[in-house]
N, C-alpha and C positions, 0 to 999 in steps of 0.2 A: 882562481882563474880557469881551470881545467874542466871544473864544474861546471862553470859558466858557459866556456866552449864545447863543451858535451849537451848541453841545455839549448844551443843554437847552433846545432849542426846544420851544413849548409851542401848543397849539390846543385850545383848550375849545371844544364843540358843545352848545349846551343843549337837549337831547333828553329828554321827561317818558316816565319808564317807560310801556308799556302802549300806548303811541300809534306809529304808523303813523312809521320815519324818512323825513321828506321826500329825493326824490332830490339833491336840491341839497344837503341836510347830508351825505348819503353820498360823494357826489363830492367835494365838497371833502375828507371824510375821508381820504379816498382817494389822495387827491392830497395832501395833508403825508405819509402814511404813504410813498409813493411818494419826495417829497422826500427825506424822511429817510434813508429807505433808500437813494436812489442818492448819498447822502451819507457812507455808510457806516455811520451812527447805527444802533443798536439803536432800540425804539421801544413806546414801553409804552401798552396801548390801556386807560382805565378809566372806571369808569361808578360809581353810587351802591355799589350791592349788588357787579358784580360775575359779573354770571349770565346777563344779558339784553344790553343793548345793548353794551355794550361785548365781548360774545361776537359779537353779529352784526356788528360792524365789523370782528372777526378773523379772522371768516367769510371776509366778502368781499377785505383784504385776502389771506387766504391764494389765494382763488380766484383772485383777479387775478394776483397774486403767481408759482404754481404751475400755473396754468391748470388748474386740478380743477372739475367741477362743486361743486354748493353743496353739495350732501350730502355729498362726498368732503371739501370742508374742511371742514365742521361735524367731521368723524371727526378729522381732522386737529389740528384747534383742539383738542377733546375730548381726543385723548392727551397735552396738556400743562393742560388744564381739564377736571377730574375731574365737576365738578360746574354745566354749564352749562344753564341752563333759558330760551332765548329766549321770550319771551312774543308770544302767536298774532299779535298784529298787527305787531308788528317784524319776523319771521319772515316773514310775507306778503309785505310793505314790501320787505323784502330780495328776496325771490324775484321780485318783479314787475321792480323795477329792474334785477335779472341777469337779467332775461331768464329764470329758470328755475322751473318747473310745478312743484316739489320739493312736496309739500304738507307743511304742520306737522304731519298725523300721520305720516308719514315722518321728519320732521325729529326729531320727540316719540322717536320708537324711539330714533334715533341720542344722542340727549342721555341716554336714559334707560338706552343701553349693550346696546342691538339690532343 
């Protein structure tokens, strides 16, 4: 059983659509998806919808992960999420914490297959 609970490790971040991700909820994301991963886990990032947060947290890890800027993993994320729509204040949120000037209309082309 122990195994098995080690095998589906779990972290919910209660995060409201539309609102700004505190750096602290990101970091910690960040930091199980990193666990997992150096655990050898696959690791499945989701949110309500599906479009928004849970895309910007596969953002960043892709970034972290692959050392891409944020634009470059949003493209990345996007070839396996056809349909992701970060919302302007997440997208912000994100960019301020990486450190990266990406603006959300840049980010907007990329989602939208620019």
């Amino acid at each position: 059983a122990r195994d098995l609970a080690e095998r589906n490790a779990r972290r919910s971040l209660l995060l409201d659509d539309g609102r700004p991700i505190p750096e602290a909820a990101l970091r910690e994301g960040l930091a199980f998806v990193r666990e997992q991963r150096a655990a050898g886990r696959r690791v499945l990032i989701a949110c309500g919808v599906g479009r928004s947060r849970s895309v910007a947290f596969a953002v960043a890890a892709v970034r972290e992960a692959e050392g891409l800027s944020l634009l470059d993993a949003l493209r990345a994320v996007r070839r396996c999420h056809p349909e992701p729509l970060v919302h302007p204040a997440i997208w912000d949120s994100l960019a301020r914490a990486c450190g990266d000037s990406t603006s959300y209309r840049d980010a907007f082309r990329v989602m939208w297959g620019g």
